[in-house]
Each structure stands twice: as C-alpha cells, then as structure tokens.
C-alpha positions in Angstrom: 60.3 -25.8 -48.8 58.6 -23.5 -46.1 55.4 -21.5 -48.0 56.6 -18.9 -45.0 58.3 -15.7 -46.3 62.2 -15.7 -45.2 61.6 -12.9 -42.5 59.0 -15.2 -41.0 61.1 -18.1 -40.8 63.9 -17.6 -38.0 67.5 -19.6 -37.9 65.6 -22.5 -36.1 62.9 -23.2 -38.8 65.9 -23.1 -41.7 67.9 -25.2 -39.8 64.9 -28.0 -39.3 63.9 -27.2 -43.1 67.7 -27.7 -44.4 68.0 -30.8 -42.1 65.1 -32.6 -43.7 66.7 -32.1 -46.9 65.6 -28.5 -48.4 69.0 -27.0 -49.8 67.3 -24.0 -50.2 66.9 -23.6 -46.5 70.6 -24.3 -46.4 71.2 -21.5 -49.1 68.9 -19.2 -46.9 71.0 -19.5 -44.0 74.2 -19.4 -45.9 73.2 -15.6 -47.5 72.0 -14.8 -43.6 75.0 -15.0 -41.5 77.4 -15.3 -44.7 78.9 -11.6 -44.2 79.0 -11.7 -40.1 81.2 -14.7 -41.0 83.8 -13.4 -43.1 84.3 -10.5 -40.3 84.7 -12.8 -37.7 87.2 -14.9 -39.8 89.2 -11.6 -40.8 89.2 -10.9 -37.3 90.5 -14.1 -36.3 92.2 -15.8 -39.3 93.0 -12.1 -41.3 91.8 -10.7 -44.3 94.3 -13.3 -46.7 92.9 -16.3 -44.9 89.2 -14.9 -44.2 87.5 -16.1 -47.5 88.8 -19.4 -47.5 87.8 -20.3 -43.8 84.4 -18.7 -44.0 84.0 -21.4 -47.1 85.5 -24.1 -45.0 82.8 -23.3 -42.0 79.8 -23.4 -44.7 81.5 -27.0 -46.6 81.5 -28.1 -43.4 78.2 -27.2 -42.3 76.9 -28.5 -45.4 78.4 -32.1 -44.9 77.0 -32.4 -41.6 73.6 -31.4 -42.8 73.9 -33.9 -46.0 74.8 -36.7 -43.6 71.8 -35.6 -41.2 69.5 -35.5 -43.5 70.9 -39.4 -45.3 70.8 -40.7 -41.4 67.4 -39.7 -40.5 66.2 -40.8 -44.0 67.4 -44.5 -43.9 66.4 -44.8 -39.8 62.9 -42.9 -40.6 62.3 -44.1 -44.5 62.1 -41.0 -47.0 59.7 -37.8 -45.4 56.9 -39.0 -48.1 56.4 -42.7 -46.2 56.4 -41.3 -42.5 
C-alpha cells in the first residue's frame, strides 16, 4: 500500500496499486466513484435496478483486477522476486 495520503494519490496510482494486488487500493476507488455510480445507474437502469447494477459494475471490476493481478504474478513471479 501507497505511504501517499488518498488525496495525493489520483484514479491512475489506485488503479496501478489495486492491479498489483493492494485491495485496499481497490476499496479506495470503490468509496471514490461509488455514489457517481449509483446516479448514473438510476439514470439509466432506475432507482429498483440501480443498487444491483452499481454492485454488478464493482464484482466485475473486481474480477478483472483479481485475474490481472494472478496473470502478471505467474508471467512476472510474485512483486517480492522481481
């Protein structure tokens, strides 16, 4: 985890952070954009549907992160060796 304080860090660093494995980077992010996202999905989805797709979105943000992070770590060996 980044010894930056969060209104240092911007979207970019988080994202790099959270895609070398720091969950916390991924929970940063998450809070950040978390209640643009559930406006956008009322908009768009309504206000029944909203929370569901808004934690869809994030699942599926997650999973591609979690496979990022297990792809680069078996081509590059674990961050510790490199």
């Amino acid at each position: 985890m980044s010894a930056l304080p969060e209104a240092v860090l911007d979207d970019t660093d988080l994202v790099a952070e959270a895609t070398a494995g720091d969950l916390a980077a991924f929970d940063r992010l998450v809070a950040r954009h978390q209640e643009v996202a559930v406006r956008v999905a009322t908009l768009t989805a309504g206000p029944g549907l909203a929370p569901d797709a808004v934690q869809e979105a994030f699942i599926g943000a997650e999973t591609l992160r979690r496979r990022s992070y297990e792809w680069t770590t078996r081509w590059n060996g674990p961050a510790e060796q490199r």
